[in-house]
Each structure stands twice: as structure tokens, then as C-alpha cells.
C-alpha positions in Angstrom: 116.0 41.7 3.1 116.6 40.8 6.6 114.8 42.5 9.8 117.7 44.8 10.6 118.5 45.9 7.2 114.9 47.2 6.8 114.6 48.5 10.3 118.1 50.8 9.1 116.6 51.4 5.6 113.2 52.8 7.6 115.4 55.3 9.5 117.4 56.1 6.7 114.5 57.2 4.9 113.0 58.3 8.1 116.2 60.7 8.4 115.9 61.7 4.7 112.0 63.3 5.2 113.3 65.4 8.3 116.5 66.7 7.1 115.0 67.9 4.1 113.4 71.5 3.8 110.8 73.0 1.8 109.0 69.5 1.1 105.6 70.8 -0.4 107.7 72.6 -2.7 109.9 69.7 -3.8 113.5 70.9 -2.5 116.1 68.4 -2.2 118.6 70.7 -0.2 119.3 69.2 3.8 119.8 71.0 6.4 122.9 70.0 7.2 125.3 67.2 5.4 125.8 63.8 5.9 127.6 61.8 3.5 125.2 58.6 3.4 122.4 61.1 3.0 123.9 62.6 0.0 124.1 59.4 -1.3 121.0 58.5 -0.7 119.2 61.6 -2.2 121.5 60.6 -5.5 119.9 57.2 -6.0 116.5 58.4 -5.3 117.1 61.1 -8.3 118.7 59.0 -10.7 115.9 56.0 -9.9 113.2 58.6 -10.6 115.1 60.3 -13.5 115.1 56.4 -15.2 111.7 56.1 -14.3 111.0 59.6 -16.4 112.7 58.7 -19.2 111.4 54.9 -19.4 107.2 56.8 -19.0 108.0 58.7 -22.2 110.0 56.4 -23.8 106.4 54.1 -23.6 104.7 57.1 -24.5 106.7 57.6 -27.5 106.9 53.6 -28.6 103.0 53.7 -27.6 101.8 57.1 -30.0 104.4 56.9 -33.1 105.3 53.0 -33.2 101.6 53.1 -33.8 101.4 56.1 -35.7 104.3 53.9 -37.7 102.5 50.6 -38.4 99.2 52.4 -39.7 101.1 54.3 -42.1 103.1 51.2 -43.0 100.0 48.8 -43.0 98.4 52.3 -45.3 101.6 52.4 -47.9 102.0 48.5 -48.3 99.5 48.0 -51.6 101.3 50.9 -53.0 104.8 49.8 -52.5 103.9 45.7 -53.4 102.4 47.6 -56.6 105.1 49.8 -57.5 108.2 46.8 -57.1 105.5 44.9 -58.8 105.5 47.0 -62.1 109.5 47.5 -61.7 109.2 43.3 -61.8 106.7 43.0 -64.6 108.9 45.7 -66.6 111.9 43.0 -66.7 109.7 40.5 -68.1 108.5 42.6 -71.1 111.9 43.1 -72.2 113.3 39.3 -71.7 110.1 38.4 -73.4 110.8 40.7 -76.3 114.4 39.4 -76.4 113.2 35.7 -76.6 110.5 36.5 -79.2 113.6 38.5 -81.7 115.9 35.3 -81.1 113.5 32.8 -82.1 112.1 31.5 -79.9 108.8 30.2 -80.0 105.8 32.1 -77.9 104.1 28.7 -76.8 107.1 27.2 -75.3 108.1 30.4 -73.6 104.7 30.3 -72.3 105.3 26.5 -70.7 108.5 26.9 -69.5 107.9 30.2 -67.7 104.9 28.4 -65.7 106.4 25.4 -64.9 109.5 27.4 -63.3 106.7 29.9 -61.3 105.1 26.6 -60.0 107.9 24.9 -59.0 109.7 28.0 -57.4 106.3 28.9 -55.9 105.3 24.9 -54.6 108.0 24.5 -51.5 106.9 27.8 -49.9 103.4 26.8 -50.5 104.0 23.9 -48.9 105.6 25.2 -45.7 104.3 28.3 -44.9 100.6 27.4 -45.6 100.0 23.4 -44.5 97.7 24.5 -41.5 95.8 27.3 -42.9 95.2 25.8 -46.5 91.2 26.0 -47.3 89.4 22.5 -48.2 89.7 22.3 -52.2 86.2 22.0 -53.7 84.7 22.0 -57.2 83.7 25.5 -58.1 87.1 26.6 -56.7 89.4 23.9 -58.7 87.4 25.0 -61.9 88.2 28.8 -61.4 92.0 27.5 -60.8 91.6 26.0 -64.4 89.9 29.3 -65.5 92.7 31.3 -64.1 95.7 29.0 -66.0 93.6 29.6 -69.5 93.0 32.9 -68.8 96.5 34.8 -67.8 99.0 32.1 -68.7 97.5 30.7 -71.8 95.3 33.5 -73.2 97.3 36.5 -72.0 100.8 35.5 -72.5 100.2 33.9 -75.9 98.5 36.8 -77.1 100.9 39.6 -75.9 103.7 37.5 -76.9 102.1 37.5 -80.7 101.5 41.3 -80.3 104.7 42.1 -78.8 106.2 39.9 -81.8 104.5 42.4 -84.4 105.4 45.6 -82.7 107.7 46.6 -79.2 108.2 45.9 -75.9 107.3 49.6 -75.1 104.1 49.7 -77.3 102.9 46.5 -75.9 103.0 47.8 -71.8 101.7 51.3 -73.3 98.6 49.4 -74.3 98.5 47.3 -70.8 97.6 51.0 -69.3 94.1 50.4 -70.6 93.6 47.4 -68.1 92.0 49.3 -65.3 89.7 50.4 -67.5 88.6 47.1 -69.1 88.7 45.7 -65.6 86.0 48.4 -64.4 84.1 47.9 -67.4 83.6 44.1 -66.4 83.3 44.7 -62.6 80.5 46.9 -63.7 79.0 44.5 -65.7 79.3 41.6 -62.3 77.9 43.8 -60.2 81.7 44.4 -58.3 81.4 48.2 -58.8 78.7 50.1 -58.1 78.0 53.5 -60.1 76.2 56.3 -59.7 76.0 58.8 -62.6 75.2 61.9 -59.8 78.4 61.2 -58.0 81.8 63.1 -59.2 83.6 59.8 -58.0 81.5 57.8 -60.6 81.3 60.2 -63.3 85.2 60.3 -62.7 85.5 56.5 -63.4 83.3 56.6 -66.7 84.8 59.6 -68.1 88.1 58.4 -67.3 87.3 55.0 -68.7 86.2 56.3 -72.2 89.5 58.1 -72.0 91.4 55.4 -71.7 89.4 53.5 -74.8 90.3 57.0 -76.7 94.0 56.9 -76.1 94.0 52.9 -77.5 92.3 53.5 -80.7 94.7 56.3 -80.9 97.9 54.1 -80.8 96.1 51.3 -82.8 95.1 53.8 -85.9 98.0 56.4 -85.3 102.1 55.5 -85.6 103.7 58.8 -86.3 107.2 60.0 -86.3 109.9 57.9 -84.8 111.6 59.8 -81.4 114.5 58.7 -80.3 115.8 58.9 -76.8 118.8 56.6 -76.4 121.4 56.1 -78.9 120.3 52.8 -80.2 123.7 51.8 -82.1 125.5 51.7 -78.4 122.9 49.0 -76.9 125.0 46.3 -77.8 122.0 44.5 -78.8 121.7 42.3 -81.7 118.2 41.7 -83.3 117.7 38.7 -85.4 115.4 40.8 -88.1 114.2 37.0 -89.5 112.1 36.6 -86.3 110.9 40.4 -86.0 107.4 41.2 -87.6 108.1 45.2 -86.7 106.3 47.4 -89.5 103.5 49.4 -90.3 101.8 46.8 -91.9 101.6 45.0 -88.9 101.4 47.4 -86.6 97.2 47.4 -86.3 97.3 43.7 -86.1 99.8 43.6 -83.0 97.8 46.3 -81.4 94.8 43.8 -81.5 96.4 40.8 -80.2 97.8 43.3 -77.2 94.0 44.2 -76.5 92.8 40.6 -76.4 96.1 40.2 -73.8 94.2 42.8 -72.3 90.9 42.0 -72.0 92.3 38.2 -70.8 94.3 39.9 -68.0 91.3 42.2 -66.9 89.4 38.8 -66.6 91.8 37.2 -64.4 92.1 40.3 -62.4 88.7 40.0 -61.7 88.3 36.2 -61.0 91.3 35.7 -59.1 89.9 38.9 -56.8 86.9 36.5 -56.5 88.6 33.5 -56.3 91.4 34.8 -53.3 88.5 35.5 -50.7 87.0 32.0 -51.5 90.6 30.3 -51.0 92.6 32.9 -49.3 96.1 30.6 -49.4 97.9 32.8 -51.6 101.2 31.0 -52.0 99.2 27.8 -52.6 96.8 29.7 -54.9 99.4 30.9 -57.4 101.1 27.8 -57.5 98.2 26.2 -58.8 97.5 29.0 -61.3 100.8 28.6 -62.6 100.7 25.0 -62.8 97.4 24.4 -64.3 98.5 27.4 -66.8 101.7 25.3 -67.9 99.7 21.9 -68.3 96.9 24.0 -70.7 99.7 26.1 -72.2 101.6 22.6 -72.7 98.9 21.3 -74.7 98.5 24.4 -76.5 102.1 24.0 -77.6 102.3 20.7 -78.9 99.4 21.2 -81.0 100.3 24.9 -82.2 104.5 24.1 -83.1 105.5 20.6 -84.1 108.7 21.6 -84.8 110.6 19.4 -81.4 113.3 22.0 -81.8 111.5 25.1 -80.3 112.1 23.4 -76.8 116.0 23.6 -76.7 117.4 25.7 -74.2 120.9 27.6 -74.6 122.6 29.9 -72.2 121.0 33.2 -73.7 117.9 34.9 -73.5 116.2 31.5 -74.0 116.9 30.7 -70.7 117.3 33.8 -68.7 113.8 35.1 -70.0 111.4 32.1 -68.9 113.8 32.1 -65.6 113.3 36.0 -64.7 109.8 35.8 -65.8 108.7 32.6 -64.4 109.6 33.7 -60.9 109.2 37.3 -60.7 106.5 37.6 -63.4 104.4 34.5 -62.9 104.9 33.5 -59.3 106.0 36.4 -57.4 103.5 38.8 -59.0 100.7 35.9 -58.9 101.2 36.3 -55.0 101.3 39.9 -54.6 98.4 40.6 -56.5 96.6 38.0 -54.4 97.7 40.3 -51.3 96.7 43.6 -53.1 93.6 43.0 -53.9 92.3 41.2 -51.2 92.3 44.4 -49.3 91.9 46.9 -52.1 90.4 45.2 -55.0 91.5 44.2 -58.9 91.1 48.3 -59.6 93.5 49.5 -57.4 95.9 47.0 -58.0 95.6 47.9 -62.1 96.3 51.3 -61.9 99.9 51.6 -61.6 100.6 50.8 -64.9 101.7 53.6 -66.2 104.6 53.4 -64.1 105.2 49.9 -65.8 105.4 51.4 -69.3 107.7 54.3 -68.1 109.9 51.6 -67.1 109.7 49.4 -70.3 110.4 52.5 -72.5 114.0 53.1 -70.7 114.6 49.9 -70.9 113.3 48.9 -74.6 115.1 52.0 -75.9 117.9 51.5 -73.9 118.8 47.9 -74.1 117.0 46.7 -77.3 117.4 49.6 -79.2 113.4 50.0 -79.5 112.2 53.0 -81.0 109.1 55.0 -80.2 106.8 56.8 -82.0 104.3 60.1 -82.1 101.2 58.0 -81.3 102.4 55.9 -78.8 103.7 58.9 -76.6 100.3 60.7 -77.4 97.9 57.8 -76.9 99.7 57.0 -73.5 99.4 60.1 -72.2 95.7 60.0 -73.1 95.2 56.9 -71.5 97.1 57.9 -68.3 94.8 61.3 -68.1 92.2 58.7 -68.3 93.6 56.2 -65.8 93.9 58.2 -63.1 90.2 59.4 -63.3 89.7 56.5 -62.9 92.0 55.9 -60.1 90.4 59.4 -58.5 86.8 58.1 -58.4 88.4 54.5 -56.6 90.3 56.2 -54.4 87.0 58.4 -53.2 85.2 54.6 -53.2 88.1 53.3 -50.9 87.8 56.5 -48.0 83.7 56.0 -48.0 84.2 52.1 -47.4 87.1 52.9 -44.8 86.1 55.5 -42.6 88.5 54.6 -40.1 91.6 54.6 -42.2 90.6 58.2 -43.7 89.6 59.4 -40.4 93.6 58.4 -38.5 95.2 59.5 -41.8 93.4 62.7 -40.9 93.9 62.9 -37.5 98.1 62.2 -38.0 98.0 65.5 -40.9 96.2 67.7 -38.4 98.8 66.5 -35.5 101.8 67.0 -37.4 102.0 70.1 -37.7 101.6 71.7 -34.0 104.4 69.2 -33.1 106.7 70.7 -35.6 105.7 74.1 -34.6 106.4 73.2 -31.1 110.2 71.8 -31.8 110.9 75.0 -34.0 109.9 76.8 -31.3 
């Protein structure tokens, strides 16, 4: 701005000060009216006016963008776990589907890793080149322990149980996870209880529960229900392959338990193992991989038969494609996120929701029927479960003051601002 142009906006401004009245009391009336002064006093009020608005529109961004990412960063594990169980829920019944049209458990097994390492390896690759931790001994043997465990001992053993009864039973008895999983983080020292605490009391209670409503499904098959009206599922069932009948039944319950207890294991190393070689991507690639080389060998050994490793365009291909990717690698890296900041517990006890979602879908789509005991012994277990989950939650807001304490703080806030607006 040049010397004369500041010198006339001086006097201008100069002007301004005298020609207004009241000033202590803020008037913006002149005494008498001059055209450049009008518009003047306009830009001065619309400059301040933007000014207003741009204070509390940083105020705003500031207190709820804030208030935003703390309650997002608070409801992430539980919305990972919930599209999580909506995930695992398509793999029991493509799994189910496989197993009724022949094909064999073992190969299912390979195929379904292989495709979780190879859809998981390129993102691996990309996203986590810089920050990938030095691979040493103790962590490339709990890789190897992870493979046996979920993909080899897991999978083979659910698939076998699953063969003899339903896709519904078979997540119904997955509800008893968390509770295994606490039993064995009690036994490693990874939960701490303390029989004069409610919370701990909750979790034992709640854990015998659980182990109550199992033997109940295992002993007890009762009357069929029916919810769907199986003769319009469209599916057909190849009855040569299916093992479905009481005779059976207690021996497909105790594969599913052994799946159980193999998957509480993993849960608890691969919590272990994700702090020690926190690459997740990279993590669950190798899982996968090492799980389809083990699995592999397991395979060759178990089904000679070189026929069993055909693929068609059916379920034999659509099921190790859905549940190598969203099963295998997709939920290998989400549980890696999950419990990392909430622990192999937490990220267990939203099963219930998974067998909800199995049961529609078995009965629906498979024409699966379900029966007294199940029903019953779920609903046990779920009383059971979420005892469980009660005590872990009251663990979780005595490790986490801080999170507790601004969750507070927010619910006592709420309120008087709502009042306010009403008013």
C-alpha cells in the first residue's frame, strides 16, 4: 500500500471514530451520513461477523471433531468385531456347502490358505516394507505354531465336526471360546483373578457357565424347530457325503471342542506373538502361508485319492475363495488389530452374534434344522459369555482410566447441551 493510500485510509478511519456516537457502548449509528462512511462501517461488520463465525466454527471443529475421533477410536474394536463375525458367518456356511458336496476337509483346508496368503502378500509387501520388525527364531517358530494351530488343527477339526452335525451347531459351540481362552490366559499368567472382586467372580462364574451350556448341546439334541421353510432353499444336499444323525452327533460335538480349544490357543499366541512382531498384514500372511504348507502335508498323507483336488465352478471354488480371503486373511488381520489394544478376550466375545448369523443363514440357505438343546445350550453359554465379558469390560476401565474418565465426561456434557437447544 502506497504512502497516500494509507495516509487516506488513517483519516478514513480517523473520520469513522468521530462520527460515531455512543462508542463505550458499541453503537454503530453516525451522526450524520456520508456514503463512503456507510460503506465503510459495512465492511468493518461483515469482516468481524466472518471473523465470529470462523472463532466458533474452530471452537466447534476443536470440542466435537475431538469429541468424534475418541468415540470413533472407542467404537473401532467393536465394529472390526462385529463385520468380523458377519465375515466368519459366510465361511461356516460355504464350508458346510463344500463338506455336503464332497469335498474333501484337508484340501479345503490348503486351498483356503494358499488364497489368504496370496491375497494377503502384495499388501504386506507395500504397506509394511519400512516398518517390518527383524525376523528372529522364537518369532518364526510361533509363526509355525500359529499355521498348526488355527489353520491345520482348527479347520481340520471343525470341518470333521461340522461334517457330522450343522453349520449352526458348529458356531453355537464356537461361543465357548472366550471361555477356554480365559481359562488358558489364567493358566499363563495373562489374566489376573481375584476371587473377592465381582469383576473376577463374574469371569469364573460365567466361565463354568459357558462349560455348562456345552455339555448340554453335546449330551442333549431334542426336538427339531423349524424356522424357515426348508423345501424353498433351493438347496440340494448330497446325503452320501453328510454324517448328520444322532449317532454322530456326540462325536461331532467333540471334534468342534478340540476346533475350540485350537482356536483359544491361537487366540492367545497370536495376542503374544502381534506385540513381539507388530506387522500385521505381514504377520497374517505368514500364518496363512505356513498353515497351507503344514495343512499341505497333512493332505497328502491323510487323502490319496489325486481327485479331491479338482476344482469346478460350484461351492468348491466359491468356498475356499470367500473363506480364504475374508476368513483366513482378512480376519487374521483384524484380529491382530483388536487385540493388540484390547486383548484375545475381548476380541472372543462377540460370538454369539456369529452363531445368530449362521442360524439364518444355515436354515435359510441349507435347509439346516435346529434342535431343543442347541437353542437351550446357547443361550446358556451366552448368559455365561457375557459374565464373562462384564468382569473384562470392568478389567479394561481400571487399566484405562483415561478412556473411562472422557467417556464420562462426554455423558455428563450431553445432556445440558440438549437441554440448552430445547430451550
Amino acid at each position: 500500500m502506497s504512502d497516500s493510500s494509507l495516509h487516506r485510509e488513517q483519516a478514513r478511519q480517523g473520520l469513522l471514530q468521530d462520527f460515531f456516537k455512543d462508542k463505550d457502548k458499541g453503537s454503530c449509528e453516525p451522526n450524520f451520513h456520508l456514503p463512503w462512511l456507510e460503506e465503510i462501517k459495512k465492511k468493518i461488520k461483515e469482516n468481524n461477523e466472518e471473523e465470529i463465525e470462523l472463532q466458533n466454527f474452530d471452537m466447534f471443529k476443536k470440542k466435537y471433531g475431538a469429541s468424534f475421533g475418541n468415540k470413533f477410536n472407542l467404537a473401532k474394536p467393536y465394529l472390526l468385531t462385529v463385520g468380523l463375525q458377519f465375515a466368519m458367518a459366510g465361511t461356516f456356511v460355504f464350508t458346510k456347502a463344500c463338506l455336503d458336496h464332497g469335498m474333501s476337509r484337508f484340501v479345503l483346508t490348503v486351498y483356503r490358505n494358499v488364497i489368504a496368503a496370496l491375497a494377503l502378500a502384495p499388501f504386506a509387501i507395500i504397506f509394511e516394507r519400512n516398518v517390518r520388525p527383524k525376523m528372529t527364531l522364537s518369532i518364526f517358530m510361533q509363526i509355525l505354531a500359529l499355521g498348526f494351530l488355527e489353520p491345520v488343527i482348527d479347520q481340520s477339526f471343525t470341518s470333521l465336526g461340522m461334517q457330522y452335525t450343522s453349520a449352526s451347531f458348529a458356531s453355537a459351540i464356537m461361543n465357548a471360546v472366550p471361555s477356554v481362552t480365559f481359562v488358558i490366559a489364567v493358566i499363563l499368567r495373562l489374566e489376573h483373578v481375584k476371587l473377592k472382586e465381582i469383576r473376577s467372580k463374574a469371569k469364573v462364574i460365567g466361565t463354568l457357565v459357558t462349560f455348562g451350556g456345552a455339555l448340554l448341546m453335546t449330551l442333549y439334541k431334542g426336538p427339531q424347530i423349524n424356522i424357515f421353510n426348508h423345501s424353498n432353499s433351493g438347496y440340494q444336499k448330497d446325503e452320501s457325503h453328510s454324517h448328520e444323525g444322532h449317532k454322530h452327533w456326540v462325536t461331532g460335538t467333540l471334534f468342534l471342542c478340540l476346533g475350540c480349544l485350537a482356536w483359544s490357543c491361537f487366540y492367545i499366541l497370536q495376542s503374544i506373538t502381534v506385540k513381539r512382531y507388530p506387522a500385521e498384514l505381514s504377520l497374517s500372511s505368514m500364518i496363512c502361508l505356513a498353515g497351507a504348507l503344514q495343512s499341505a502335508v497333512v493332505a497328502v498323507i491323510a487323502d490319496h485319492n489325486p481327485g479331491t483336488w479338482a476344482i469346478r465352478f460350484d461351492y468348491t471354488l466359491y468356498g475356499p475363495l470367500y473363506s480364504g480371503i475374508m476368513s483366513s486373511g482378512i480376519a487374521y488381520y483384524v484380529q491382530g488389530l483388536v487385540m493388540k489394544s484390547r486383548g484375545p478376550v475381548f476380541m472372543t466375545s462377540f460370538n454369539p452374534l456369529l452363531m445368530i448369523i449362521v442360524a439364518t443363514l444355515g436354515s435359510f440357505f441349507l435347509g439346516e434344522h435346529l434342535y431343543l438343546g442347541s437353542v437351550v445350550g446357547a443361550t446358556i453359554i451366552v448368559v455365561g459369555l457375557y459374565s464373562v465379558v462384564w468382569g473384562k469390560a470392568k478389567d479394561y476401565s481400571l487399566e484405562h482410566p483415561s478412556a473411562t474418565a472422557t467417556k464420562e465426561t462426554e455423558a455428563q456434557q450431553l445432556p445440558v447441551s440438549t437441554s440448552t437447544h430445547n430451550k
